[in-house]
C-alpha positions as CSV (number, residue, x, y, z in Angstrom):
1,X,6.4,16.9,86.5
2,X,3.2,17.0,84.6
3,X,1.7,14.7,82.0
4,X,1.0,17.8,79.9
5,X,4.8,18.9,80.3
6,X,5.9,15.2,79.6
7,X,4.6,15.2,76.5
8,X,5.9,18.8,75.6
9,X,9.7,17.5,76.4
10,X,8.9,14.4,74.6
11,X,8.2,16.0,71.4
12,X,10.9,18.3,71.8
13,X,13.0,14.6,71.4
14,X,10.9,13.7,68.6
15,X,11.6,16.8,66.7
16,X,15.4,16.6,67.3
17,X,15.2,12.9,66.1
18,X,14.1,14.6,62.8
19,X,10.6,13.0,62.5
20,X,8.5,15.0,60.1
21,X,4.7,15.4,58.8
22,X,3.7,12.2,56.8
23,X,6.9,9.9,58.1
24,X,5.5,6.1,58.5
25,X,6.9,5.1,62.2
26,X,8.0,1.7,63.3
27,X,8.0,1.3,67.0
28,X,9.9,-1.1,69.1
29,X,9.0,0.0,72.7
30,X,10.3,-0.8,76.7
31,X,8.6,1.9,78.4
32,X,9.7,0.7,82.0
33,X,12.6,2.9,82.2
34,X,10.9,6.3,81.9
35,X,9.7,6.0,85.5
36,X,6.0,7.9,86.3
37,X,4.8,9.8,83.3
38,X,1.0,10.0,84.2
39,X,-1.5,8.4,86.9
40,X,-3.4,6.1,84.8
41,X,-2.4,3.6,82.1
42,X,-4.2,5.7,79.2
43,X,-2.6,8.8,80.3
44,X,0.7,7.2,80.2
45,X,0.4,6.1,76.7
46,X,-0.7,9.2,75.7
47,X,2.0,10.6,77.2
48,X,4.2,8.9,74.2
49,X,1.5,8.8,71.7
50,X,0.4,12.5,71.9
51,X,3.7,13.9,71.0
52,X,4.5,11.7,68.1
53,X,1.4,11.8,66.4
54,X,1.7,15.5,66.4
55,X,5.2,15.3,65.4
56,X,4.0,13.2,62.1
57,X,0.8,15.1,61.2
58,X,-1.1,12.1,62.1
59,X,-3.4,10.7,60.5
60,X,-1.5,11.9,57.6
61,X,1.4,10.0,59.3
62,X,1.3,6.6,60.1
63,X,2.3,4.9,63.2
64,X,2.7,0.9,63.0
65,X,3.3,-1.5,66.3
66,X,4.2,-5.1,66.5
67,X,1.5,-6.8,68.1
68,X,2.6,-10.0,68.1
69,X,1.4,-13.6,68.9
70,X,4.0,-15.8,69.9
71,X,1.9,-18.4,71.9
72,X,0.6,-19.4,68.9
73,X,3.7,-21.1,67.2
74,X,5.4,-21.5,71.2
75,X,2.4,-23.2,72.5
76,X,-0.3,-23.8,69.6
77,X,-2.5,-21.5,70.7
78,X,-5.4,-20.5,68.4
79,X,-5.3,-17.0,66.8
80,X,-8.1,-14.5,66.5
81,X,-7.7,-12.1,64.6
82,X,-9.7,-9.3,65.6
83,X,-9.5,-10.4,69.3
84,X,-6.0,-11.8,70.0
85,X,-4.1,-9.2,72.3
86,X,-0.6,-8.1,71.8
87,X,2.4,-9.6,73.3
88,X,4.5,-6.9,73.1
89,X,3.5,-5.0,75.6
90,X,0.9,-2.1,76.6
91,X,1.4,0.9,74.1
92,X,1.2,-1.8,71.0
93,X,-2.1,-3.0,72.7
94,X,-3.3,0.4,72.7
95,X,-2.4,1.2,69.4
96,X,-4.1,-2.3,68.2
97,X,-7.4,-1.3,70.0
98,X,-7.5,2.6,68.8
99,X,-10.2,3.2,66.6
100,X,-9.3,2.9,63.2
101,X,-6.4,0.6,63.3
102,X,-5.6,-1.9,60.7
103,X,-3.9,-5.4,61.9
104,X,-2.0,-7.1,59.6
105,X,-3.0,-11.0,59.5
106,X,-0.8,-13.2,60.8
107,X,-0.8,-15.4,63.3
108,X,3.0,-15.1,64.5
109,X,3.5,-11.3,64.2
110,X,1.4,-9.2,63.0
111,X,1.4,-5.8,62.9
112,X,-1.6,-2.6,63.9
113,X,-1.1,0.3,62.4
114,X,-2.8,3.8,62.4
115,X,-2.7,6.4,60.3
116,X,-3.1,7.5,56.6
117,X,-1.0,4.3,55.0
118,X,-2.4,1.6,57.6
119,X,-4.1,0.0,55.1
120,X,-1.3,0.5,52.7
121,X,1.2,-1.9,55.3
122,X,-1.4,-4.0,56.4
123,X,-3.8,-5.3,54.4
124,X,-3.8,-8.6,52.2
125,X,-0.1,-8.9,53.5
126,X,1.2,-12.2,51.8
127,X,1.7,-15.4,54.5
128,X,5.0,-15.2,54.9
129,X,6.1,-12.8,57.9
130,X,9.1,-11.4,56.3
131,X,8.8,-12.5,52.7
132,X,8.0,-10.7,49.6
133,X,4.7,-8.8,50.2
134,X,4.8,-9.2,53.8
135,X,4.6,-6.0,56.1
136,X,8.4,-5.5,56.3
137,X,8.5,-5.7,52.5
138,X,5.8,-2.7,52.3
139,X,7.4,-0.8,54.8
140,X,11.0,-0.9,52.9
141,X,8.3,0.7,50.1
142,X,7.5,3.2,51.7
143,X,10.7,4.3,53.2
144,X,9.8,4.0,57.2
145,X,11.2,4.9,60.0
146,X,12.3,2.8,63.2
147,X,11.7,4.2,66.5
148,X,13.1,3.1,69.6
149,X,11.4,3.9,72.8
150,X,13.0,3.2,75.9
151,X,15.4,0.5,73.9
152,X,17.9,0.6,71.5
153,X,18.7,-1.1,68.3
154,X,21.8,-3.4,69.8
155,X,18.7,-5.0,71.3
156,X,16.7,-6.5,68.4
157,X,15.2,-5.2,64.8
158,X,12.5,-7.3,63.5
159,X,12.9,-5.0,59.7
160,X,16.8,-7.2,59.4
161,X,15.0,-10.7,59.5
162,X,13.7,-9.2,56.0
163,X,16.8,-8.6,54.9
164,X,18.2,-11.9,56.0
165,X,15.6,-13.8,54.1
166,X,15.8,-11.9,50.9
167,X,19.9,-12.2,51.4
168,X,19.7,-15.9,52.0
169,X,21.4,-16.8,55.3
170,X,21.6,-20.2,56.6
171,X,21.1,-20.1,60.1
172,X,17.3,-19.9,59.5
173,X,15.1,-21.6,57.6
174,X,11.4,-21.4,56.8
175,X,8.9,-22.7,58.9
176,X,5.2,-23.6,58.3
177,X,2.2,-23.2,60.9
178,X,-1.1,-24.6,61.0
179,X,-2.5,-23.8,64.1
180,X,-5.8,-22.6,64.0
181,X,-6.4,-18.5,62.6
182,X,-10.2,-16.9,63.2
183,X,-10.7,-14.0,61.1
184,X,-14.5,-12.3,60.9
185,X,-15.1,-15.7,62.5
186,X,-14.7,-18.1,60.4
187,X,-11.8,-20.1,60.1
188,X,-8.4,-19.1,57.5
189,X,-7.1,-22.3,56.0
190,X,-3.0,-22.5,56.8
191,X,-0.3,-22.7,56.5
192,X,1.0,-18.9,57.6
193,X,5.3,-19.1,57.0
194,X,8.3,-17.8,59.0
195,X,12.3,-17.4,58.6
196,X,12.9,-18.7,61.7
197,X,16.6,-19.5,63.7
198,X,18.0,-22.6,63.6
199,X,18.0,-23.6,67.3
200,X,21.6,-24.5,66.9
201,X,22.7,-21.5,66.2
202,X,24.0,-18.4,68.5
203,X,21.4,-16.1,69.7
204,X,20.9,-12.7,67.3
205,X,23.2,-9.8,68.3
206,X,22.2,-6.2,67.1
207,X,25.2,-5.4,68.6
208,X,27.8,-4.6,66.3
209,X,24.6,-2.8,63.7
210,X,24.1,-0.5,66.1
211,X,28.1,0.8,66.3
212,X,27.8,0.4,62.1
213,X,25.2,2.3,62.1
214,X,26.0,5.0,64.5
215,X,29.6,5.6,62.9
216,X,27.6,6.3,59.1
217,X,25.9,8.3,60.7
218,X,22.8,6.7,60.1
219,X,21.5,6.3,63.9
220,X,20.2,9.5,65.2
221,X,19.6,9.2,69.1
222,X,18.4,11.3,72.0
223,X,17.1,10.2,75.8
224,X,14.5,11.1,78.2
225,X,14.5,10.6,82.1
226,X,17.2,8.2,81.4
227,X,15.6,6.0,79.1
228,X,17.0,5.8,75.1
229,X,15.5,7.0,72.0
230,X,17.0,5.9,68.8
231,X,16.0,6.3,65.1
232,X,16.8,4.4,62.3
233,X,15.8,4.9,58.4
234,X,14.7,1.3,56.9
235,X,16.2,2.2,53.6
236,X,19.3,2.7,55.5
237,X,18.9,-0.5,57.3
238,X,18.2,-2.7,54.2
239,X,21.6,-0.9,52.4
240,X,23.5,-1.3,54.9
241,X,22.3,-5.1,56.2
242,X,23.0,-6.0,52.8
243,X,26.8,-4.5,52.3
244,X,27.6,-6.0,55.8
245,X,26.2,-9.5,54.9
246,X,28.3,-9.4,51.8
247,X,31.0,-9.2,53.8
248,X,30.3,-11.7,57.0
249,X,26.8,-13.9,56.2
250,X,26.8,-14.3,60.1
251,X,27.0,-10.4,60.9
252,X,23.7,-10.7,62.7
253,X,24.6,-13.4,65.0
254,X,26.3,-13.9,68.6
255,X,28.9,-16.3,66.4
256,X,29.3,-17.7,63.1
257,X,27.0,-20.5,62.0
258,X,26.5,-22.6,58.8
259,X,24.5,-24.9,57.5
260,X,26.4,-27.4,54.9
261,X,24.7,-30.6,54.5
């Protein structure tokens, strides 16, 4: 199959997900799974890119990527802002280096977005990574979307760390970094915060979100050559995080875990 007739089935998905013109889109993306799309690299992420930004209106929409750093708080490693690659893999690193994207600044996990609210998510974020202010916070504002690509949401969702912090849960605690940060080369005094998991606790599990979620109603999914596409609404996400950690403060994790003393 053609690249050109990739990206025509793929916005057919898009469309049936129920994206529309102007919609801010969160991306968590595994793009292994879709097999050959394209010859080259670039074609392959415009295989994914192409569809969606049409599907949005872009630049009227807005397309945001984690672009994360974790070798800076894993191994020290100094962070440059305008230079520092992605972690997460190649579409977020090509959405980082498109002209016209905005990176939020943050040494840990930032964010590059594109589009007409990119400055709106990204700029003078706060330093805490999931915190009042920070790009999670803004993208609760403006009522985003979360699109998995080739994943699902079982698998992780960086938006419920927010809603852990501002909920309160003991089985992570906040974090200060120092490590060195380089922006328009000179050097950005810390420290840059993050809600971070107590080691002894069990591993996240999206698991049991994800068959929440789905039952509301409020997970819309589709596939492609074999691969998953899932779409959540934020608002939803924050709503319903919130009712189920009511209920259980451990809903996100593998099993319970408390902090008493």
């Amino acid at each position: 199959m053609s690249s050109s007739k990739h990206k025509h089935e793929l916005l057919n998905r898009f469309r049936e997900l129920g994206f529309k013109s102007g919609d801010v889109v969160y991306l968590h993306a595994r793009l292994l799974d879709f097999g050959k799309l394209a010859d080259t690299q670039e074609e392959f992420v415009k295989a994914f890119l192409d569809p969606l930004f049409e599907v949005i209106g872009y630049p009227q929409g807005t397309v945001v990527a984690l672009t994360y750093t974790t070798s800076y708080s894993s191994d020290g490693k100094p962070y440059h802002h305008e230079t520092s690659p992605s972690e997460a893999g190649l579409l977020t690193e090509s959405i980082r280096t498109m002209p016209g994207a905005v990176r939020s600044l943050h040494p840990m996990g930032s964010v590059s977005a594109v589009g007409s609210r990119a400055h709106e998510i990204c700029d003078a974020v706060s330093r805490s990574l999931f915190g009042w202010n920070s790009v999670y916070h803004r993208l609760h504002q403006v009522k985003a979307k979360g699109l998995y690509l080739g994943m699902s949401l079982k698998e992780t969702c960086s938006f419920m760390h927010y809603v852990e912090q501002l909920y309160g849960v003991t089985h992570c605690y906040h974090k200060a970094y120092f490590h060195p940060v380089f922006k328009d080369g000179k050097e950005v005094p810390g420290p840059f915060l993050a809600f971070v998991r107590d080691r002894r606790s069990s591993p996240f599990d999206y698991a049991r979100f994800e068959a929440h979620m789905r039952k509301q109603g409020m997970l819309k999914e589709t596939s492609y050559q074999g691969a998953p596409l899932q779409v959540v609404n934020f608002e939803d996400c924050f709503n319903e995080g919130m009712a189920l950690l009511q209920q259980d403060p451990c809903f996100f994790l593998q099993t319970p875990f408390y902090v008493t003393e």
